[in-house]
C-alpha positions as CSV (number, residue, x, y, z in Angstrom):
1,X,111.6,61.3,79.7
2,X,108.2,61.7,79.0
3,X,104.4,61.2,80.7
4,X,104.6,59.1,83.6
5,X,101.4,56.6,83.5
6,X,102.3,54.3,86.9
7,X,104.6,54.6,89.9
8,X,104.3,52.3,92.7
9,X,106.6,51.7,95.7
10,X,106.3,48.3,97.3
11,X,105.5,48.2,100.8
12,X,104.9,44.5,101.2
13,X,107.4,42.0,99.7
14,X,105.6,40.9,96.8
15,X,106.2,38.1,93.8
16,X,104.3,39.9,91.1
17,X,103.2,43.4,90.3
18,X,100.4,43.9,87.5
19,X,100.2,46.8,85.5
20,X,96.8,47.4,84.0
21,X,94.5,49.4,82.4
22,X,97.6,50.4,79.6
23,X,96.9,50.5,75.5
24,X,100.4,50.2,74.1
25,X,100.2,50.2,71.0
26,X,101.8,50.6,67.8
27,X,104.2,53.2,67.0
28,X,104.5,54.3,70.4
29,X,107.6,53.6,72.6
30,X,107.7,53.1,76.2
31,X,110.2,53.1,79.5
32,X,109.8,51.3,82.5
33,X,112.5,52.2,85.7
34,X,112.7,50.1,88.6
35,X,114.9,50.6,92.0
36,X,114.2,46.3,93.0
37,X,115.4,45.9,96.7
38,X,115.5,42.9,98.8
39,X,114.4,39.6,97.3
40,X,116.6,36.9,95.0
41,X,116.7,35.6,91.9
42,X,115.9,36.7,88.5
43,X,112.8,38.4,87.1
44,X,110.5,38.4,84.3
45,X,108.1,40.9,82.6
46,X,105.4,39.4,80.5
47,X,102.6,41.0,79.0
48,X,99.0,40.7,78.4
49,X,98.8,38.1,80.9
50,X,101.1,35.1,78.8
51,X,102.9,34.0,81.7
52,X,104.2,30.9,79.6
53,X,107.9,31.4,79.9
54,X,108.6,29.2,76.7
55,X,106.8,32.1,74.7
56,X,109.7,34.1,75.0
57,X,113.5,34.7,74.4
58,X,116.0,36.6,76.2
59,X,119.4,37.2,75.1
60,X,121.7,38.5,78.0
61,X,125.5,40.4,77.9
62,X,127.0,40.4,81.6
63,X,130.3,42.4,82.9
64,X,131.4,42.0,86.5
65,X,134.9,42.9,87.6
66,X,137.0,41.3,84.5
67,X,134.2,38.2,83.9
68,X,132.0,39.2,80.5
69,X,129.7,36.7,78.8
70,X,126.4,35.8,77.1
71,X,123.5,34.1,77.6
72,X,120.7,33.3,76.0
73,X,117.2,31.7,77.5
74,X,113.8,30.8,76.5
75,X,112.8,32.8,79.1
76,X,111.8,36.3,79.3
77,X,114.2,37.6,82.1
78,X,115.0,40.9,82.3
79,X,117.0,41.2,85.5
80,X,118.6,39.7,88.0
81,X,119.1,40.3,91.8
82,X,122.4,41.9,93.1
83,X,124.4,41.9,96.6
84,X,122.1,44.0,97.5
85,X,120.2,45.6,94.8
86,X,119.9,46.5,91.3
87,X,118.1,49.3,89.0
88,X,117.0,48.9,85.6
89,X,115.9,50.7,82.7
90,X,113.7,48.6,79.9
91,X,112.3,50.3,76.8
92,X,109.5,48.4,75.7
93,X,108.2,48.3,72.0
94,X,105.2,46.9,69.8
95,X,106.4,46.1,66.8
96,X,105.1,46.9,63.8
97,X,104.5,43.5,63.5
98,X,103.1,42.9,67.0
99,X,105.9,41.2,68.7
100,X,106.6,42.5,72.3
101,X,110.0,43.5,72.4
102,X,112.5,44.8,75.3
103,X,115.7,46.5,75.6
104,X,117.1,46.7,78.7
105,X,119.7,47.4,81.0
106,X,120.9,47.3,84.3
107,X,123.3,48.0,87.3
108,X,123.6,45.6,90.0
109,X,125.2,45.6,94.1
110,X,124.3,49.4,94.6
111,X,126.0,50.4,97.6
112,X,128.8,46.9,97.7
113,X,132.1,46.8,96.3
114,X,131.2,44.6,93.6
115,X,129.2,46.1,91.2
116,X,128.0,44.6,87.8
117,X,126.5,45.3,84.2
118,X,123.7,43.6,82.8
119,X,122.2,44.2,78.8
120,X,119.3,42.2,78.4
121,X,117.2,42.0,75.2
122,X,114.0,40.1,75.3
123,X,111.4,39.0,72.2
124,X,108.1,37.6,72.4
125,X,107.3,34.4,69.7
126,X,103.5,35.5,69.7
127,X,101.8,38.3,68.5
128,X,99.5,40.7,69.3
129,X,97.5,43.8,68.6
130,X,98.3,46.3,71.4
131,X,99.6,45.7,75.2
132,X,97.2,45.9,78.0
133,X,98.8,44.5,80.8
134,X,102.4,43.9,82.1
135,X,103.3,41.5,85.0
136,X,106.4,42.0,86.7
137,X,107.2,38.3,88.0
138,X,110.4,37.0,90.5
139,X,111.0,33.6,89.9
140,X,111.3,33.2,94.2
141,X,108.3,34.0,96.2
142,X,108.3,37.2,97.6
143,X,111.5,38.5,95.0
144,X,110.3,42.1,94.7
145,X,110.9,43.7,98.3
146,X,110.2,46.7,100.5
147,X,110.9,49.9,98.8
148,X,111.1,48.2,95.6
149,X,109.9,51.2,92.7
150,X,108.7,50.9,89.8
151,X,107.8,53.5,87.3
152,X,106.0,53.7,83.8
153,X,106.6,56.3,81.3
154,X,105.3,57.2,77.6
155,X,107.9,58.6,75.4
156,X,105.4,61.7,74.5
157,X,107.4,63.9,71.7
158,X,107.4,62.2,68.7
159,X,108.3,64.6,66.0
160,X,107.8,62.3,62.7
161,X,107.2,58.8,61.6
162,X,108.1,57.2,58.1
163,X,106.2,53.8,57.5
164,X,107.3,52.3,54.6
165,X,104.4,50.7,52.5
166,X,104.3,50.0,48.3
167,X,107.5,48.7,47.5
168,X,110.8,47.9,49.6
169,X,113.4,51.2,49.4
170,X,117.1,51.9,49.7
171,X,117.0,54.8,52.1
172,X,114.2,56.8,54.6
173,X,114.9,60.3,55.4
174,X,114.2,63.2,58.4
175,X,114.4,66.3,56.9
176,X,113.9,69.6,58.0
177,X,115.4,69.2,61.5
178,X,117.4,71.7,63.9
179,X,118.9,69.9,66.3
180,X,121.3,71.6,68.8
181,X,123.7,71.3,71.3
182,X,121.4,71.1,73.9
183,X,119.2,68.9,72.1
184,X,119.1,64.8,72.4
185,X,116.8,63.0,69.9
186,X,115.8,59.2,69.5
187,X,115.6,57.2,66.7
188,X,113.5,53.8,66.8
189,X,114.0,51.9,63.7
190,X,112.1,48.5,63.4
191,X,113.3,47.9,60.1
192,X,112.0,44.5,57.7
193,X,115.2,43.5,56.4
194,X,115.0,42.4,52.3
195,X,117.4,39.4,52.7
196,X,120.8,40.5,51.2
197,X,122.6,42.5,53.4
198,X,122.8,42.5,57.5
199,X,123.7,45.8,58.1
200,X,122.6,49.4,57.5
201,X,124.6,52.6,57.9
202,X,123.1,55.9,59.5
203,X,123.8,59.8,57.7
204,X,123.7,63.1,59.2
205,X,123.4,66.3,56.7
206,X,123.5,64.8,53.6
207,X,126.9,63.2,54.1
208,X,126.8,59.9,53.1
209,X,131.0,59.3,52.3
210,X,131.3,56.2,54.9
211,X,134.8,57.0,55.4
212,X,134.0,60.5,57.7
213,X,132.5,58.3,60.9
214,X,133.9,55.3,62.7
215,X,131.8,52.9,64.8
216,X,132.8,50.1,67.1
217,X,130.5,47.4,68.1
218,X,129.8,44.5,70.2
219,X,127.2,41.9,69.7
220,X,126.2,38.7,71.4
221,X,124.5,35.6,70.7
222,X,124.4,33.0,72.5
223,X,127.2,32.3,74.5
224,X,129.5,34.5,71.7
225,X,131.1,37.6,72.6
226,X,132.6,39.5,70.3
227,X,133.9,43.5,69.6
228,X,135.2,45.2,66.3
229,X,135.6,48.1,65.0
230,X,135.4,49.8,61.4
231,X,135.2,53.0,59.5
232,X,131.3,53.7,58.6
233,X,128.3,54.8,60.7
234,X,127.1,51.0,61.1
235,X,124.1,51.2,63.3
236,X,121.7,48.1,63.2
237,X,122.2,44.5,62.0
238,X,120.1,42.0,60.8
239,X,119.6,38.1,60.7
240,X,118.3,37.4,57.6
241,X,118.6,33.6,57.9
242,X,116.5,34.1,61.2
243,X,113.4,36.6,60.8
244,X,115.3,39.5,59.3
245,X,113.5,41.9,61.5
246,X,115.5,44.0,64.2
247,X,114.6,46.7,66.0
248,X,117.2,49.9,67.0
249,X,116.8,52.3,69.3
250,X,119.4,55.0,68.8
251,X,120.1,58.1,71.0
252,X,121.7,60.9,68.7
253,X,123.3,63.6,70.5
254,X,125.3,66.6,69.0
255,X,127.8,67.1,71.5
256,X,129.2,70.9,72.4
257,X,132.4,70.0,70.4
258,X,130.3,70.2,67.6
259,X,130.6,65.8,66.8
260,X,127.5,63.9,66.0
261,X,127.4,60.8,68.3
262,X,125.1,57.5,68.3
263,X,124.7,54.9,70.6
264,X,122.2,52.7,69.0
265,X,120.8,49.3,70.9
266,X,119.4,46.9,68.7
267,X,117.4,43.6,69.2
268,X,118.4,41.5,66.4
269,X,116.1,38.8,65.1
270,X,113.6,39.6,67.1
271,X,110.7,36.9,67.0
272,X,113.0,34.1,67.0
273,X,114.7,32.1,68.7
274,X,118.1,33.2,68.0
275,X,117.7,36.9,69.1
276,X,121.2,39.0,69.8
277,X,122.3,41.8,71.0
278,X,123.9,44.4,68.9
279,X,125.5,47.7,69.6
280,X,126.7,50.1,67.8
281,X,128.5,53.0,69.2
282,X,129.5,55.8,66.6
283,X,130.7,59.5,65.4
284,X,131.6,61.7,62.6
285,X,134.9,63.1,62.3
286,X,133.9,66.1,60.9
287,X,131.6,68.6,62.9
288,X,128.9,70.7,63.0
289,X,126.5,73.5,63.9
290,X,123.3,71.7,64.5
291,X,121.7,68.1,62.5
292,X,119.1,69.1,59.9
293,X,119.0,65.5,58.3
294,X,119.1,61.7,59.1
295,X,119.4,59.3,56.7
296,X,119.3,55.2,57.5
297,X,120.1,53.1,54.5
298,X,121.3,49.7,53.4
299,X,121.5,48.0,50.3
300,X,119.5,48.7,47.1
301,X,115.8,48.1,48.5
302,X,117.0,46.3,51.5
303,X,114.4,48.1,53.6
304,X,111.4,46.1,53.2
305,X,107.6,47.0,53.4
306,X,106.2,47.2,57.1
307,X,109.6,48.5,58.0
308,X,108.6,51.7,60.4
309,X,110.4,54.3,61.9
310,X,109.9,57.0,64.9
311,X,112.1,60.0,65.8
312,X,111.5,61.3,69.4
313,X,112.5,64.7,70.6
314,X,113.8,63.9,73.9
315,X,115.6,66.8,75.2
């Protein structure tokens, strides 16, 4: 997972936890894990001490029992409060423009009969240069309870970084790779989107026919809800009418059948105020022995200058 920078257990029912003393900054990617016991309500995670909730956006996909649906707030909620209580998982990212940005998700009624499945993606509308502080807020007094964790870790391993800078370009490469079975990488792409196409496709070993992977997706904006599926490695989308920036993260896995899989979690149009969620699930149909190369492309110079993009070893 990485180097674990803060850990606290509540003993005392608190409403807000500060986390100091950090320098998150740019090209770095990190992951926050909290057990929250006790308490009601929703919570929020702002940074650098901007606790005005208007500064921020949260876009929200909920499944409990057969009931799914979106949300979407000018808020920056990043859980809510089960039966009885809920854990989370939030990667947070500084752009390479300097928006805060979260991925999240969480499992809710641990221990009931009635549990439930929250995605939550969150943007800030400011900007800044690095992150020195994050508040963990509930919105009712005294919302984080006894035995409430919460833990901080760096992703540690990245193993290369392609920023792109000169002139916008079709397609970034990571060459050179031997990724195994046993292996599990991460890809963080926070791409600048040229204008004139939303999506971008993802390549393993030179194999760029689209027909040899499938992908099925589901994104969410607003209250919209919807699922498809088609035959290429789809795996981010972008807004261009909105910012045209979106951020990815994508675990690639080669599984011991010898099939490249994806899941990739994007915050789409990030900055604004009409972020989604987008996921896009996928695999080759052919196999393989190991993945010496991943490509992400789009259209003809769709990926525009400031675009930047990390690969993490994490297994």
């Amino acid at each position: 997972m990485g180097a674990l920078i803060y850990d606290h257990t509540v003993t005392t029912a608190v409403t807000q936890l500060d986390i100091t003393g950090l320098s998150l900054e740019k090209g770095e990617l990190y992951e926050m894990v909290a057990t929250m016991v006790g308490g009601s309500g929703n919570h929020r995670l702002f940074a650098n001490n901007n606790v005005t909730t208007a500064n921020y956006y949260s876009q929200w996909l909920e499944a409990s029992g057969t009931y799914i649906a979106g949300y979407r707030y000018n808020e920056n909620y990043i859980g809510i409060i089960g039966a009885t209580n809920y854990i989370f998982k939030a990667f947070i990212k500084l752009t390479n423009d300097g928006h805060y940005v979260i991925s999240e998700k969480s499992t809710t009624s641990h221990g009931a009969t009635s549990p439930g499945i929250y995605d939550v993606v969150m943007t800030s509308t400011f900007t800044m240069t690095n992150i020195t502080s994050l508040q963990l807020n509930a919105i009712n007094a005294n919302g984080i309870g006894i035995n409430s964790r919460i833990q901080l870790y760096k992703v540690a391993e990245k193993v290369d970084e392609v920023i792109v800078a000169g002139s916008s370009v079709t397609q970034v490469d990571f060459t050179g790779l031997d990724i195994g079975k046993g292996n599990e990488y991460l890809l963080v792409s926070d791409v600048f989107n040229g204008g004139t196409s939303e999506d971008a496709n993802i390549y393993f070993n030179n194999d760029t026919t689209t027909s040899n992977y499938y992908s099925q997706r589901i994104y969410v904006t607003s209250t919209t809800v919807v699922a498809g599926r088609s035959n290429t490695p789809n795996y981010i989308s972008n807004v261009p009418s909105l910012t045209g920036r979106s951020l990815a993260i994508t675990n690639i896995k080669l599984a011991n059948s010898g099939y490249i899989n994806y899941q990739s979690n994007v915050v789409s149009s990030y900055g604004s105020t009409g972020i989604w969620i987008n996921k896009w699930y996928g695999a080759t149909v052919g196999t393989s022995s190991s993945i010496t190369k991943i490509s992400v492309a789009g259209a003809t110079n769709n990926i525009a200058v400031g675009s930047r993009y990390e690969l993490y070893k994490l297994i």
